[in-house]
Residue, then its C-alpha position, 0 to 999 in steps of 0.5 A: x284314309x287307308x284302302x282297308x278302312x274303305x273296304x271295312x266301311x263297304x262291308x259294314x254298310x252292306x252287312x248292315x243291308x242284309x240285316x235290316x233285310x232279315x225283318x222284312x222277309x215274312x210273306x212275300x218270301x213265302x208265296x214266292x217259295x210256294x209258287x215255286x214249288x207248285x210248278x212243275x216247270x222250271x223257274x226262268x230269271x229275268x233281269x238286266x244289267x247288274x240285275x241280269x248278272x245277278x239273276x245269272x248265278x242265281x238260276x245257277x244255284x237254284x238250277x244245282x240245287x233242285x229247282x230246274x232254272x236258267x236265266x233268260x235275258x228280257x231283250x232276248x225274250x222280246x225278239x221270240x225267246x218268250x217260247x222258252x216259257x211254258x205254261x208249267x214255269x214261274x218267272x223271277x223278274x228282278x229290278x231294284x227300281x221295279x220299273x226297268x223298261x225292258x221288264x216292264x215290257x216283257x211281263x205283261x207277256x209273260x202273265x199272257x201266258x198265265x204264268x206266275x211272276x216273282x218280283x224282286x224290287x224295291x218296293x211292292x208298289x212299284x210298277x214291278x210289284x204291282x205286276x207280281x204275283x208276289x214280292x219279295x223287299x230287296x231295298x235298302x237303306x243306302x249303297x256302299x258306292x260313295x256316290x250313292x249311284x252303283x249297285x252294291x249293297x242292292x246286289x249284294x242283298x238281291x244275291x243274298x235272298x237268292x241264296x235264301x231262296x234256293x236253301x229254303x227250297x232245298x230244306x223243304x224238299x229234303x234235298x240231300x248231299x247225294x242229290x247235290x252230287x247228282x248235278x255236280x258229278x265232275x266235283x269232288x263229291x260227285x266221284x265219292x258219292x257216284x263213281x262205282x268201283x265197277x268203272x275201274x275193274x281191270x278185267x281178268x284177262x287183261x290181269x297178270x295170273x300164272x299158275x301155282x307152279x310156275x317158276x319164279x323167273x317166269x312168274x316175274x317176266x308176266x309180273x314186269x309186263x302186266x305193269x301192275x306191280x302184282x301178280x295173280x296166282x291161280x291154284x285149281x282155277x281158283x285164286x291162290x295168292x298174289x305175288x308183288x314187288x314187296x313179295x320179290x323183295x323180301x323173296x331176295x332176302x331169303x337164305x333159299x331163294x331160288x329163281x326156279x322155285x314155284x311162285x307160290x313159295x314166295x306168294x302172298x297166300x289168302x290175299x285180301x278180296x271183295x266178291x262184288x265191284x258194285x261198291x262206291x270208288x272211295x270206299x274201293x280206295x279206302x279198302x286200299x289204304x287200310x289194307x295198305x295194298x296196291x290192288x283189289x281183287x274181284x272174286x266170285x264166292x268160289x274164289x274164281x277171279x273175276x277182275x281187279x282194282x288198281x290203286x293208280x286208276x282210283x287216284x288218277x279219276x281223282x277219287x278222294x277220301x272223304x275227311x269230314x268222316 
């Protein structure tokens, strides 16, 4: 028997765990959801062993997706980090056997305190479930381990109703990609979704500007040092034109080309602008792309400059379009 018909057969079994698992979700999956919204604490996770790490990462998603979480280990909890708990929390205990000793120890503490406790085990008769406030089925009929021995199909459906868990919860309460975004602010849909254009605005003293007047040959000595690739020119203290290397090009190009010429000959006049900063990055970069320029600039509604965006500075942040749009 090849390796791939031994991964297809694990697949199939624990496939097959999760589905006869969908029949068995009714009551206990929803007081367990009603005491989790009821609380106005956080939702501490208890397990150990491949139960712990389990628990782990699902109080790393419901924690990112709008139910306050973190996991606590049992041991830890008997040695004086049972003061984590507070009498506004819910505790989700997870045994398959509902009847490890470190749990069965800690939750008569735990329910001291008053505090509901959610079980997942693999039966509401266990030691566990009889404990619990409320129960939710994680048996199943067999493990994909050869062996019968190592938690595989149990982990995988106990990870699998955690994930129910927290979309059951994020459905009920709304909870939006914006929100999503609010706790995961160094990903991808953080900075679309967060990052102001205003983080990025290059102030007008620190911008290139040189007046209408000024020759060419000079205008290209304040271009080259401000390392822009742009150039601002200001007529009447107002934003006149921007003068960039494509400008310079095609500047060269011309019959009457001339260095001592004023810049505002070879501008670009009434560039495109935006009179406030206070947009999203990505919409800032998308205003960029389309108009296919390098910089955008801040004005005030008189046409004063109050600043600019560069291109450079959007992408480096790592600001990305939108695709799904």
């Amino acid at each position: 028997m090849e390796a791939a018909e031994f991964a297809r057969e694990t697949l199939e079994i624990e496939a097959q765990a999760l589905l006869d698992s969908k029949a068995r979700v009714g009551e206990g999956f929803n007081k367990a959801v009603e005491i989790i919204l009821g609380i106005a604490g956080k939702l501490i996770v208890v397990g150990v062993g491949k139960s712990g790490h389990i628990g782990s990462k699902i109080a790393a998603t419901l924690a990112s997706t709008g139910t306050p979480s973190f996991f606590l280990h049992p041991a830890e909890a008997m040695h004086g980090d049972l003061g984590m708990i507070g009498k506004d929390d819910a505790v989700l205990a997870i045994s398959y056997s509902g009847a490890s000793e470190e749990l069965t120890k800690l939750v008569p503490h735990i329910k001291n305190f008053g505090v509901p406790v959610i079980a997942m085990s693999r039966s509401k008769q266990s030691q566990l479930g009889k404990m619990s406030d409320a129960h939710i089925d994680i048996s199943v009929a067999k493990e994909a381990c050869p062996l019968g021995i190592a938690p595989t199909s149990s982990t995988t459906l106990t990870l699998a109703l955690g994930d129910a868990l927290a979309v059951a919860l994020m459905r009920i309460r709304g909870f939006k990609r914006e929100d999503f975004a609010r706790f995961h602010p160094a990903g991808s849909l953080g900075r679309r979704l967060y990052l102001k254009a205003e983080h990025f605005l290059i102030p007008r003293e620190q911008l290139p500007i040189v007046s209408t007047d000024t020759p060419l040959k000079d205008a290209i000595v304040v271009m080259s040092e401000g390392k822009l690739g742009n150039l601002l020119v200001e007529g009447s203290g107002k934003l006149a034109g921007v003068f960039s290397d494509g400008d310079l090009r095609r500047s060269l190009m011309r019959d009457d080309f001339d260095f001592n010429a004023p810049v505002a000959e070879y501008m670009t006049k009434s560039p495109f602008t935006i009179e406030s900063s206070d947009i999203l990055a990505v919409d800032a970069l998308e205003l960029i792309e389309s108009r296919r320029i390098q910089l955008l600039i801040v004005t005030e509604s008189n046409g004063q400059i109050v600043g600019a965006i560069h291109i450079h500075d959007l992408i480096a942040a790592g600001v990305e379009r939108d695709e799904t749009k």
